[in-house]
C-alpha positions in Angstrom: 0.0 0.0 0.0 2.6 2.2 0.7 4.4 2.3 -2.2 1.3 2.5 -4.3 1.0 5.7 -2.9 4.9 6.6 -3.6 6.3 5.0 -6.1 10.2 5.1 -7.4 9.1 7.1 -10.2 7.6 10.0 -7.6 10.3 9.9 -5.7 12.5 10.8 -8.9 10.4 13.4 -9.3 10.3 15.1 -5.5 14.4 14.1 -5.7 14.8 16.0 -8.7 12.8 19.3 -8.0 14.5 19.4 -4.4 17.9 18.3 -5.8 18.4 15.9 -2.8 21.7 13.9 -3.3 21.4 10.3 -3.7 24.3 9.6 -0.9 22.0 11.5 1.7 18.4 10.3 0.6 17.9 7.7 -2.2 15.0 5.5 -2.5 16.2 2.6 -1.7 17.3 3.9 1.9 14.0 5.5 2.1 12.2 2.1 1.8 14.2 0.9 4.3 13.6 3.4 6.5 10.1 3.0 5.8 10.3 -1.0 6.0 12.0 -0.4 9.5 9.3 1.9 11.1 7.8 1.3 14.0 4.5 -0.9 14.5 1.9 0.3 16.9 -1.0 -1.6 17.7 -4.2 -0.5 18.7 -7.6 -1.9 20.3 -10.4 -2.3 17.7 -13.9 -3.7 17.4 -14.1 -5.4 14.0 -16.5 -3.4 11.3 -17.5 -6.0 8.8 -20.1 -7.8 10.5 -22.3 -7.7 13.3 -20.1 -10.3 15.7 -18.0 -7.7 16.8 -15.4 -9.6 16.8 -12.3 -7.8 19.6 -9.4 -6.9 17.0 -5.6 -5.5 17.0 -5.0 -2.9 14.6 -1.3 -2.9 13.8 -0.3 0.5 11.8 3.1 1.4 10.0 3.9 4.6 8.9 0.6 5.6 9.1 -1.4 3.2 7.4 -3.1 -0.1 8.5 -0.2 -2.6 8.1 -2.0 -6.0 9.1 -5.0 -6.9 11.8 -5.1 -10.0 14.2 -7.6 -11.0 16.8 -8.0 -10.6 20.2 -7.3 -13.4 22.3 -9.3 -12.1 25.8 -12.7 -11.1 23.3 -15.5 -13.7 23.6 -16.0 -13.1 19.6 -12.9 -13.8 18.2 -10.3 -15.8 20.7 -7.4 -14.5 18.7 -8.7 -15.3 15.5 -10.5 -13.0 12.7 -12.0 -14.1 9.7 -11.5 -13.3 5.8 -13.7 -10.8 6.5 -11.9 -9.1 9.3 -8.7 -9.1 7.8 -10.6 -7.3 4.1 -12.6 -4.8 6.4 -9.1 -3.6 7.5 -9.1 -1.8 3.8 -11.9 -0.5 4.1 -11.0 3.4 4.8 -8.6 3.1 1.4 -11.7 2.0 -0.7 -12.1 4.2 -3.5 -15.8 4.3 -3.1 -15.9 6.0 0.0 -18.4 9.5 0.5 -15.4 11.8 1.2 -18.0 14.8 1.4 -21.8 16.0 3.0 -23.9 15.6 -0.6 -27.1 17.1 -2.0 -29.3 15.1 -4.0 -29.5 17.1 -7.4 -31.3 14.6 -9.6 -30.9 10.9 -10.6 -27.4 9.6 -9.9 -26.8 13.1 -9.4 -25.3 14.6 -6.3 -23.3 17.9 -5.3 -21.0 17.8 -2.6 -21.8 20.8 0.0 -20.4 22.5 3.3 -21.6 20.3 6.7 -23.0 24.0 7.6 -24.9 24.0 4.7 -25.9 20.2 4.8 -27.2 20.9 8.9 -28.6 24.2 8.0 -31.0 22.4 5.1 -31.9 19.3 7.2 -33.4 21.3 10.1 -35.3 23.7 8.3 -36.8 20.4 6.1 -37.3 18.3 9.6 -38.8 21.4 11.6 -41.4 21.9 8.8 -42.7 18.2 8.8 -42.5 18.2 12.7 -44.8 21.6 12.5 -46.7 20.2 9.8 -47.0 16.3 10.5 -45.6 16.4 13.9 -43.5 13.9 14.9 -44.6 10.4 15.1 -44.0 11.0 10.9 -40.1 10.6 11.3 -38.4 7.4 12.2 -34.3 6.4 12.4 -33.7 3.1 10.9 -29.6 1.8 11.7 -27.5 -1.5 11.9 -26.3 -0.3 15.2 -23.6 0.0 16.6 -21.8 1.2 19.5 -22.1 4.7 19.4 -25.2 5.2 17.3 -27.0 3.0 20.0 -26.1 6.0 22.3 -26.7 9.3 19.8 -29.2 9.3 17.6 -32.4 7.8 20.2 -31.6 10.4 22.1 -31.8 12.7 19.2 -34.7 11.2 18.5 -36.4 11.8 22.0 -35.2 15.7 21.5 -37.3 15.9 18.9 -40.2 13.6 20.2 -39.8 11.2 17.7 -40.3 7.4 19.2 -40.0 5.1 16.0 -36.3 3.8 15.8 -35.4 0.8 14.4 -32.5 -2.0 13.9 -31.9 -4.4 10.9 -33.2 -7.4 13.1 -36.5 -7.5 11.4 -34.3 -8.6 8.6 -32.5 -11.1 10.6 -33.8 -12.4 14.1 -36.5 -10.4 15.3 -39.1 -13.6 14.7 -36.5 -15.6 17.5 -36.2 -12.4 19.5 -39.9 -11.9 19.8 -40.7 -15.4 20.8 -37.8 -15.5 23.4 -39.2 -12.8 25.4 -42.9 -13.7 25.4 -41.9 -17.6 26.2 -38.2 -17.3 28.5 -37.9 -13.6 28.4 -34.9 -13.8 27.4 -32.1 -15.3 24.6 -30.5 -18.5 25.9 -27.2 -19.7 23.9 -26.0 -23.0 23.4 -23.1 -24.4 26.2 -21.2 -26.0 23.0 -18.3 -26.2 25.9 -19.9 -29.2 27.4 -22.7 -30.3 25.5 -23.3 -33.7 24.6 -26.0 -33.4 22.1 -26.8 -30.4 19.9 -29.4 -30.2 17.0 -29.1 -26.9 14.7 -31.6 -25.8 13.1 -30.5 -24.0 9.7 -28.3 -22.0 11.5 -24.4 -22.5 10.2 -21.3 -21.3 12.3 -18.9 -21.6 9.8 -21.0 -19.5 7.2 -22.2 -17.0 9.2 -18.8 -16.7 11.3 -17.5 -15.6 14.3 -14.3 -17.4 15.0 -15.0 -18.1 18.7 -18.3 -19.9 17.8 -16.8 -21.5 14.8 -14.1 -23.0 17.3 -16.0 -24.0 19.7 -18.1 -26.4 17.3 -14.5 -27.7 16.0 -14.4 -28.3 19.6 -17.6 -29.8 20.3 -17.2 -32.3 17.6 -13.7 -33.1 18.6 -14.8 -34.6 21.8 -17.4 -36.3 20.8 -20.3 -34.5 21.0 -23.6 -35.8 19.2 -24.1 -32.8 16.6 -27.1 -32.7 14.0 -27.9 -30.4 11.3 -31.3 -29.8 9.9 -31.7 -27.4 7.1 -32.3 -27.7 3.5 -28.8 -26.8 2.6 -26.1 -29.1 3.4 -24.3 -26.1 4.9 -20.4 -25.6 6.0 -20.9 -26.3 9.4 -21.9 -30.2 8.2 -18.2 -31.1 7.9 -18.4 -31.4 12.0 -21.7 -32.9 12.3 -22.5 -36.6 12.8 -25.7 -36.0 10.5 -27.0 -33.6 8.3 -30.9 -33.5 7.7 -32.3 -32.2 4.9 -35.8 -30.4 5.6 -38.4 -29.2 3.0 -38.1 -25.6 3.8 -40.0 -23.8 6.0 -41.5 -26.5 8.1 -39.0 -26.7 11.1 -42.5 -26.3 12.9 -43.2 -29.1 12.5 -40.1 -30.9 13.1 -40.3 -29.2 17.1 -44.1 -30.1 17.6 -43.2 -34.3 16.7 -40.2 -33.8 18.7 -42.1 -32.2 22.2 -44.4 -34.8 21.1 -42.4 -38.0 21.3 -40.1 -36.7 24.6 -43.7 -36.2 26.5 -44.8 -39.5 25.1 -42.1 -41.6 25.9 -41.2 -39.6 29.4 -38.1 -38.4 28.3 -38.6 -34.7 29.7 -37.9 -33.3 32.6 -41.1 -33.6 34.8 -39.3 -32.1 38.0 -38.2 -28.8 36.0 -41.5 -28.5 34.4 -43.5 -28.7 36.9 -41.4 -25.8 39.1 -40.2 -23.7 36.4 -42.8 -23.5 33.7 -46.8 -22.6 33.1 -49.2 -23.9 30.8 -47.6 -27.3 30.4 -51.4 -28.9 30.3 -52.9 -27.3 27.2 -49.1 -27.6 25.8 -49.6 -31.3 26.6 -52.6 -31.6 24.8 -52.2 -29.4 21.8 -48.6 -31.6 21.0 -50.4 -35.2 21.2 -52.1 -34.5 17.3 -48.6 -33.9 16.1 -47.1 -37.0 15.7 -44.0 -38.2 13.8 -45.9 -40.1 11.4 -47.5 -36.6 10.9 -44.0 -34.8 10.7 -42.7 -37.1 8.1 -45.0 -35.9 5.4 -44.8 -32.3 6.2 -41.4 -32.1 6.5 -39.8 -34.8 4.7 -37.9 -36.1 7.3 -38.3 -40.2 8.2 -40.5 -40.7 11.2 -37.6 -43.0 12.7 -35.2 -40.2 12.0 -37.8 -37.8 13.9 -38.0 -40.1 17.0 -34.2 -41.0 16.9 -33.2 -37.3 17.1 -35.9 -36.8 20.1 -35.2 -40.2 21.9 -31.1 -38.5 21.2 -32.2 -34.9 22.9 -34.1 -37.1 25.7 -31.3 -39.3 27.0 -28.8 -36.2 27.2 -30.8 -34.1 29.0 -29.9 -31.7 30.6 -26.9 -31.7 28.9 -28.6 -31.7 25.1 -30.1 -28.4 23.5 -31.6 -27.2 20.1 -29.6 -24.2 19.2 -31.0 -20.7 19.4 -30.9 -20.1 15.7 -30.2 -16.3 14.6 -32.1 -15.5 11.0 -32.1 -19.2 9.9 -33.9 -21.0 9.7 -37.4 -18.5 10.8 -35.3 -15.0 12.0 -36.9 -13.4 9.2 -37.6 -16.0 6.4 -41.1 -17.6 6.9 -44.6 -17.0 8.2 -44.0 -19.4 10.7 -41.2 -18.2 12.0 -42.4 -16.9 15.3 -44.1 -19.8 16.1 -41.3 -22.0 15.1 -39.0 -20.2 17.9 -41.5 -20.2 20.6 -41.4 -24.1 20.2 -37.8 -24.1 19.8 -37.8 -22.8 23.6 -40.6 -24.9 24.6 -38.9 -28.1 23.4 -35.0 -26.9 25.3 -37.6 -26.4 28.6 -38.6 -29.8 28.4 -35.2 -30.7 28.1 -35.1 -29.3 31.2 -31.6 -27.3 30.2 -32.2 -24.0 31.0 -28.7 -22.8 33.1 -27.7 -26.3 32.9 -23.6 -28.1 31.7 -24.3 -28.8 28.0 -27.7 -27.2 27.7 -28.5 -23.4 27.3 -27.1 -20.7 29.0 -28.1 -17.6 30.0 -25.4 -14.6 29.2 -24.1 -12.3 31.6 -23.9 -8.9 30.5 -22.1 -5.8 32.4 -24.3 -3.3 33.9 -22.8 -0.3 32.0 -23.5 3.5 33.8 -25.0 6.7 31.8 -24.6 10.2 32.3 -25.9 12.4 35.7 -29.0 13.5 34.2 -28.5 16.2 37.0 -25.5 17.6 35.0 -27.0 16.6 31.5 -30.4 16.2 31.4 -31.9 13.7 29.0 -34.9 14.9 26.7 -38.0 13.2 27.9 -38.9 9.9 26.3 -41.8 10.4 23.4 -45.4 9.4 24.6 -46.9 9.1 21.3 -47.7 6.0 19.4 -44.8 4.6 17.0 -45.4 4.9 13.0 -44.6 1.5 12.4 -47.5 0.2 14.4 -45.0 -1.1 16.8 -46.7 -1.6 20.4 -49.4 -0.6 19.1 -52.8 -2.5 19.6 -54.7 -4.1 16.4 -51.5 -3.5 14.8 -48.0 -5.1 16.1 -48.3 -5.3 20.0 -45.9 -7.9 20.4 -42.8 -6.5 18.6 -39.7 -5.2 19.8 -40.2 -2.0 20.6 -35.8 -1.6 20.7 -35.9 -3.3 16.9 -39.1 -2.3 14.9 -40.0 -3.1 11.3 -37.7 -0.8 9.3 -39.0 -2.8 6.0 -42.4 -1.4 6.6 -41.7 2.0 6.8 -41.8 2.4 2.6 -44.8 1.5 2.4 -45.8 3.6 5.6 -44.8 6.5 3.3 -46.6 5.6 0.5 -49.8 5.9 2.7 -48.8 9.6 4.2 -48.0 8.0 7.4 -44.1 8.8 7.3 -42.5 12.0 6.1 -39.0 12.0 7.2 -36.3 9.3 8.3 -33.0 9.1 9.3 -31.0 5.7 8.1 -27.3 4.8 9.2 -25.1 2.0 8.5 -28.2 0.3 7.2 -29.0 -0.8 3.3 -33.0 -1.9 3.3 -32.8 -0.9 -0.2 -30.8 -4.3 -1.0 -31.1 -5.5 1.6 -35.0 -6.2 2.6 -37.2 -7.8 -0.3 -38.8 -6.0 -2.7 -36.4 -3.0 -3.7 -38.6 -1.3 -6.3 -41.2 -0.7 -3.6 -38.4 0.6 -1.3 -36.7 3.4 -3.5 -40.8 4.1 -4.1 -41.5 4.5 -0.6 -38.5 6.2 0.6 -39.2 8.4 -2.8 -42.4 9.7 -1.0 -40.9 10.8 2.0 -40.2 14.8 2.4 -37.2 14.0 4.0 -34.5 11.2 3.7 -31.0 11.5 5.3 -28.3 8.6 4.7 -25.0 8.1 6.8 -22.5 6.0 5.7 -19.1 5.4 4.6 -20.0 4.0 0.6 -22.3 4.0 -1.9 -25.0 1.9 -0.9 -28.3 1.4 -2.5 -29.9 3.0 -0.1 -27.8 6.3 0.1 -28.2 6.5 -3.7 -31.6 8.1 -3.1 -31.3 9.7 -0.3 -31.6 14.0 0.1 -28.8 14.7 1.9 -25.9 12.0 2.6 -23.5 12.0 5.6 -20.1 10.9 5.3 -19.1 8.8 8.1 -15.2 7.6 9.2 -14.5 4.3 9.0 -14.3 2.0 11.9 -10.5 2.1 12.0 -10.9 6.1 12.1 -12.5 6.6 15.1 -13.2 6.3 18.4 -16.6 4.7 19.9 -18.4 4.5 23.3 -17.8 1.2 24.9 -19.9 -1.7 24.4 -20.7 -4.7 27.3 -20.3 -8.1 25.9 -22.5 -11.0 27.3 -21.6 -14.1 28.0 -20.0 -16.6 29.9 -18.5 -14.2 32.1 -19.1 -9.9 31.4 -16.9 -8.3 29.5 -16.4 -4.4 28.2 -15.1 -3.7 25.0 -13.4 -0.7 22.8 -12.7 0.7 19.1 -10.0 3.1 19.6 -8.6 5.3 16.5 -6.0 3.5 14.6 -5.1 6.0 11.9 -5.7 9.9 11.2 -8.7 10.6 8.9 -7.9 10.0 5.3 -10.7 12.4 4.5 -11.3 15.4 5.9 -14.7 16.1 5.5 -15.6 13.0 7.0 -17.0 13.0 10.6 -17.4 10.5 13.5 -21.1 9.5 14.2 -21.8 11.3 17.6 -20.2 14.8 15.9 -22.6 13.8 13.0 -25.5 13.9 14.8 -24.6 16.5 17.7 -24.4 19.0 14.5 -27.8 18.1 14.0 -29.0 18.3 17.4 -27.2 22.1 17.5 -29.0 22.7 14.3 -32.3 21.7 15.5 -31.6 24.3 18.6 -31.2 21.4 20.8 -27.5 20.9 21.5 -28.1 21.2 25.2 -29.0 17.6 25.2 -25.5 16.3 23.9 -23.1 19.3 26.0 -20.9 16.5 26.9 -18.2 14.9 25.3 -17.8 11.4 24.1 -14.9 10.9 26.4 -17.0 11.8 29.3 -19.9 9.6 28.2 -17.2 6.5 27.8 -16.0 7.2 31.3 -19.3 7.6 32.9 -20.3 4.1 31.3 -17.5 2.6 33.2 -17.7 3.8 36.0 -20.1 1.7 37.7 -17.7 -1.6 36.9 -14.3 0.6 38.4 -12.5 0.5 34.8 -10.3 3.3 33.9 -11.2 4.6 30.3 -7.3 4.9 29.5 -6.7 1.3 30.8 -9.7 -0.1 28.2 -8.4 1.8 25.3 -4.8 -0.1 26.4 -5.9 -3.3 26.8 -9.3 -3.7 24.4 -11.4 -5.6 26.1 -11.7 -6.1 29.7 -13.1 -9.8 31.5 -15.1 -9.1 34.6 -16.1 -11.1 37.1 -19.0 -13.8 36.6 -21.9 -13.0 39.3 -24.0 -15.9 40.4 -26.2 -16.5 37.6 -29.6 -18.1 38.8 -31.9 -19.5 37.1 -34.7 -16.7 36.0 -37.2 -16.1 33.6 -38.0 -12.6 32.5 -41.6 -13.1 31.6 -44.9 -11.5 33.3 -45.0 -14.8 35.1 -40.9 -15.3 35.8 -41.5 -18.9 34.3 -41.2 -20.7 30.8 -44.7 -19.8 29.3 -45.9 -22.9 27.3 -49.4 -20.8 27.2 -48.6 -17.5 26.6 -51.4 -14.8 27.8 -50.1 -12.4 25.8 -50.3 -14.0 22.7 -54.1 -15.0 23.5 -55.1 -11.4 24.8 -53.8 -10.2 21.1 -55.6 -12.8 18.9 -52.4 -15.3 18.3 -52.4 -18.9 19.5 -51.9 -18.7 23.0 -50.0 -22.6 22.8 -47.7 -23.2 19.2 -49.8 -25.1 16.6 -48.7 -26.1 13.3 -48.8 -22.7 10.9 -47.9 -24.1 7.4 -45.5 -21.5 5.3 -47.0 -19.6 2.3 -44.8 -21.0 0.2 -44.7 -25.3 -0.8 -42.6 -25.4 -3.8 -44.7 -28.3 -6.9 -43.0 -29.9 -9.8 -42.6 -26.8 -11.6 -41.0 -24.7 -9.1 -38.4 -24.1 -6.2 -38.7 -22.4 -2.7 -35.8 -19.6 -3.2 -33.9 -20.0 0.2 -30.2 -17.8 0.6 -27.7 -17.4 3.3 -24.3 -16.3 3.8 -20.8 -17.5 3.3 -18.1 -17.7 5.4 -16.3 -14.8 3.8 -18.9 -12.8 2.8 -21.5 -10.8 5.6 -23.8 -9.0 3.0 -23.8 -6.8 0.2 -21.6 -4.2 2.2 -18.7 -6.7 2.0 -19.1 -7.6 -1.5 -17.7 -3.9 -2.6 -14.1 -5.6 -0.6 -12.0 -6.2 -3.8 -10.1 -9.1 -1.4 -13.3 -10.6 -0.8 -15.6 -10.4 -3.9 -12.0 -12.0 -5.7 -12.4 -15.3 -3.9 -15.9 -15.6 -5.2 -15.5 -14.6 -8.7 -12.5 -17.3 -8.6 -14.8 -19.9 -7.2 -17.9 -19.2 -9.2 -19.1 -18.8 -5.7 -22.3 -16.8 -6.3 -23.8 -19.0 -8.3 -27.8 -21.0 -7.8 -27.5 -23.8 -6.4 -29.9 -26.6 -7.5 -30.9 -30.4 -6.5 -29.1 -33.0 -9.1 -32.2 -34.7 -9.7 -34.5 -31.8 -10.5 -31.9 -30.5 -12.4 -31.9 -33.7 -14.9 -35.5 -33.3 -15.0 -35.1 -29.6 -16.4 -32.2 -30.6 -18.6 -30.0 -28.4 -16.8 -26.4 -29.2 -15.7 -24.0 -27.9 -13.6 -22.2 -24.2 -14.9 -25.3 -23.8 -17.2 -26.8 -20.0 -17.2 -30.4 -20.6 -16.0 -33.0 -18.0 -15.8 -34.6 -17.5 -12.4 -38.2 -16.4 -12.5 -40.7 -15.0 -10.2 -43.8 -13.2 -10.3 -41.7 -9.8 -9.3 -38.4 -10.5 -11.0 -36.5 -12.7 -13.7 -33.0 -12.7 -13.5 -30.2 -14.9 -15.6 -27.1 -17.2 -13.0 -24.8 -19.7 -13.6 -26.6 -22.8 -11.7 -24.5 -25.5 -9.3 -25.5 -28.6 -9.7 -25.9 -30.6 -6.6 -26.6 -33.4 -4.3 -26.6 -31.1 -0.9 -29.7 -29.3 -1.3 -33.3 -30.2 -1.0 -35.2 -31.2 -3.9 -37.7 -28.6 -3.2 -34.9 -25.5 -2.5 -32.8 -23.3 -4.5 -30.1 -21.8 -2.9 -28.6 -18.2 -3.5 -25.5 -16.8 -1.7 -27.3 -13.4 0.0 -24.1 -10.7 -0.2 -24.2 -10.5 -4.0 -26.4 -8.3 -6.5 -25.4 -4.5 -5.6 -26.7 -2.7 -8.0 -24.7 1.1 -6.9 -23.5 2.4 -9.7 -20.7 3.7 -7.3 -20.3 0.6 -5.7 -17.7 0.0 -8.6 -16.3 -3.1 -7.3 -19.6 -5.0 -6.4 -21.7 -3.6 -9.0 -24.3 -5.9 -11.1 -22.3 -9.3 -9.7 -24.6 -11.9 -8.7 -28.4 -12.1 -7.9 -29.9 -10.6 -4.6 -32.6 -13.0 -3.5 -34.6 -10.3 -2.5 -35.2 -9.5 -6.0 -37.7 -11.9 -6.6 -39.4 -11.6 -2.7 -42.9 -9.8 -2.4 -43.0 -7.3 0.4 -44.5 -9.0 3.5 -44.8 -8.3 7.3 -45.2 -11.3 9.4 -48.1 -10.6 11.8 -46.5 -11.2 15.1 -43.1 -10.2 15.4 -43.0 -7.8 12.2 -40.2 -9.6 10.3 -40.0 -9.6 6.5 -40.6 -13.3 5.5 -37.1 -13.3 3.3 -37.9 -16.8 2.2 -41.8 -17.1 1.2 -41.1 -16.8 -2.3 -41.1 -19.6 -5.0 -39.0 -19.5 -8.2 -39.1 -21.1 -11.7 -35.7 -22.3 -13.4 -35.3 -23.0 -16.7 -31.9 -23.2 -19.0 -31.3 -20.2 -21.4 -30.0 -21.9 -24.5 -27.7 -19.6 -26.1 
């Protein structure tokens, strides 16, 4: 890198011009001088994905030299992946915003003064406040540490209460259903489990190195480890059995499985009984669904049902069904919510909860906030949301901390939003139906973009902010959960490469002053970080030494955080807002015939989502691999007369789009697979641009009526060979 930026041939030049004698300053003993210069490393939080993973930046002469893990960070253990070490080049991309810009017209955008760019956005946001007021403007982010901090409490400032996160894209179905059933996310002890089923979910696609490990791990000791999902996925390389599953009916898979451990007394009766409600109606709503009955929904054997419960059974408590993240139901299927409410139901019959080898309950720090004495906080918005969120008839049940960004297009198209805020966050690409998204987000009065490239979605926004990268700043501390509490830090690794870029808290304290309301931020970010940590007695300059910081594990007893502090089997809240009160079978909207595929995608293991692809380093190992190609079962392919490599056209009712197919044994008949980081279609995404197929493409707009998430999956696709 360095010498791309000063070559032999500019030196010559500068040597030349300055007359510098050769003897005194040549260019070779300036590249050794160079080669020779000091390495500092730095704490980091890794930027390409949401794991977070703890990272060293090590910087030479400026400039990010290399990256490696940190060994003490529950994410990484000293390891990164491919896509940790490509984010590190992420503030040299050439497709960086380097300026505030001002939507001129199509494609068209003027760069302009951040005076001028805060100026414009107030007098825009105070006029649909006046006009609308302000249940019409929502904030929609992929957070992260410090945004998580700034922009709510912007948003409370202006009495604003719709923010959302990109979970209703990924795991707001499992999050919904954990706090209405355990209140609260268990995780998998793959440390000392003896028998694990996954559900979809893959570790070694979806990475974080710690997690990836610790299934190496698992397997290496002999653990019992069983993978369901349509897609023989990367993870199957450690598991004693993969299990392929007509997609979308994992439903039905939990109900024959609760089923056969209460019919053959293999729960835990003692652990029911105390720690759980509603066990009677569960009881008899499971005895229809038997695994004669499973077989011919999902596809699975009956004996392969009952061997996988009987397998569960005589491990408990030291057996568990993974939690899942967006896969199999985070976000993909009608079902989805359902589907995770039995997933918990099932791991409480295991009686696991807190157990060796079952599922654990993390253990966050409790992080401090500011003396609202000394800075007052803006009083928290008492109006209903605009998504519907919390709202009765509408979405009670969501998250109100996560939302439904994905709805909030079409919430413009029917006058009910006028303005949003959106950071770090592509719903353009990256939720289904993209025409109706730039459509809706057209309508709005007001749209305001912060990033650090090109995406989709800051193509068509008003006014676009130009974040630092990661590796350019500093953020807020972040608590880590887990076995044991941790605190975390990104610290700034190099000086800002361009100038007119800004950190996200001095992004939106400008707009706070702007809006006349910069009383509410008249702190610094140092004194925030400080005041967060001083609760748990750790010194701000001692975290941005060391990176991450292990605390002390605190006894963690065994508690539910639901209205009733037990497992709820019968949920009231689900029957006082019209959903089944017990999980029943909820079929998915899509079953694939002879004619057609369900369209399922997930990630690799290099490759988060479409933000990564624009990584030369990364988008390189898949055009060498032909890794974003369809992937297809071998026998439907024969009957379509299509073989492996062929360009096949993918059809439905919203899109048609033309891929080179894999042919394969490790799919479901009924599935078609797509990779899900591909298809940018930026024009300024430069590196990324028009390579691939998004799956999102071809996927109707939907909101799924419990937990709000965009059914990513209910779609069904026709292939067919193009003949050239």
């Amino acid at each position: 890198m360095l010498r791309k930026q000063f070559s032999r041939r500019t030196f010559l030049k500068a040597a030349a011009v300055t007359a510098v004698s050769s003897d005194l300053f040549s260019f070779g003993t300036w590249s050794k001088q160079a080669e020779a210069a000091e390495v500092t490393v730095i704490p980091s939080i890794c930027g390409a994905c949401s794991a977070w993973c703890g990272m060293w930046i090590h910087v030479k002469n400026g400039r990010i030299w290399k990256v490696t893990g940190q060994k003490d960070h529950p994410s990484s253990r000293g390891r990164l992946c491919a896509r940790g070490h490509a984010g590190a080049m992420w503030p040299y991309s050439k497709d960086r915003i380097t300026h505030p810009m001002k939507r001129m017209g199509e494609n068209w955008f003027e760069p302009i003064s951040w005076e001028q760019a805060y100026s414009e956005i107030a007098v825009k946001l105070r006029a649909v406040i006046e006009k609308y007021g302000p249940g019409t403007v929502f904030y929609s982010e992929n957070p992260k540490p410090t945004s998580r901090f700034y922009m709510p409490r912007f948003m409370d400032a202006i009495g604003a209460p719709t923010i959302h996160s990109h979970h209703a894209l990924c795991s707001t179905a499992r999050d919904v259903a954990n706090k209405w059933t355990t209140g609260r996310m268990a995780t998998a002890d793959m440390a000392k489990t003896k028998y694990v089923l996954f559900l979809g979910r893959s570790y070694a696609d979806g990475i974080s190195p710690s997690a990836t490990a610790s299934l190496a791990a698992a397997h290496a000791r002999g653990a019992t480890i069983v993978i369901v999902d349509p897609r023989q996925n990367s993870s199957c390389i450690l598991a004693d059995e993969w299990v392929p599953i007509r997609p979308g009916t994992d439903l039905a898979l939990m109900l024959a499985i609760a089923h056969v451990l209460i019919r053959e007394n293999l729960y835990d009766v003692s652990f029911v009984s105390e720690y759980t409600i509603g066990f009677a109606e569960f009881q008899k709503a499971i005895s229809q669904y038997t695994p004669e009955w499973a077989a011919e929904v999902t596809t699975i054997s009956a004996d392969t049902i009952c061997r996988i419960a009987r397998g569960l059974g005589a491990n408990r408590p030291a057996s568990c069904i993974e939690q899942g993240y967006k896969a199999p139901n985070g976000a993909n299927y009608a079902n989805g919510t359902q589907t995770f409410r039995m997933l918990a139901c099932v791991n409480a019959l295991l009686g696991n909860y807190n157990q060796d080898g079952g599922m654990k309950f993390p253990v966050g720090p409790r992080l401090g906030s500011l003396d609202p004495k000394v800075y007052p906080a803006p009083a928290k918005p008492k109006i209903p949301r605009c998504d519907g969120v919390g709202v009765k008839g509408e979405y009670p049940l969501c998250q109100t901390s996560q939302g439904i960004p994905h709805i909030m297009p079409q919430r413009a198209l029917d006058g009910k939003a006028k303005a949003g805020f959106i950071y770090s966050f592509n719903p353009v690409r990256n939720a289904p139906d993209p025409q109706l998204m730039v459509k809706g987000y057209r309508a709005l009065e007001l749209l305001v973009v912060s990033d650090i490239q090109w995406s989709e979605t800051a193509m068509i926004a008003d006014y676009v902010l130009p974040e630092c990268s990661f590796a350019e700043r500093e953020d807020l501390p972040t608590g880590i959960a887990g076995g044991a509490p941790a605190v975390g830090i990104r610290c700034q690794a190099i000086d800002l490469l361009h100038v007119q870029t800004r950190s996200f808290e001095d992004i939106v304290t400008g707009l706070a002053e702007a809006m006349d309301l910069g009383h509410y931020f008249n702190f610094t970010r140092e004194t925030l970080a400080e005041a967060m940590l001083k609760p748990l007695n750790i010194n701000l300059d001692d975290l941005r030494r060391k990176g991450t910081i292990t605390l002390p594990s605190p006894a963690n007893s065994l508690q539910f955080h639901t209205d009733s502090k037990k497992v709820e089997f019968y949920s009231q809240a689900f029957a006082d807002n019209g959903y089944a009160p017990v999980p029943v079978w909820q079929p998915p909207l899509s079953k694939a015939d002879e004619d057609t595929f369900v369209l399922i995608h997930g990630k690799q293991g290099f490759m988060s989502h479409t933000a990564t692809a624009n990584l030369p380093q990364l988008l390189n190992i898949a055009k060498t691999y032909d890794l974003e190609r369809l992937w297809i079962n071998a026998d439907r392919a024969r009957h379509f007369g299509i073989k492996d490599g062929d360009l096949v056209e993918v059809e439905s009712p919203r899109a048609t789009r033309r891929i080179r197919v894999k042919v394969t044994e490790r799919i479901h008949p009924e599935a078609a697979f797509l990779p899900a980081g591909y298809g940018n279609i930026s024009p300024w995404l430069k590196t990324a641009y028009k390579f691939g197929v998004s799956p999102n493409d071809f996927t109707p707009h939907r909101v799924e009526a419990i937990a709000g998430h965009a059914m990513m999956m209910e779609v069904l696709v026709k292939v067919r060979k193009v003949v050239e």
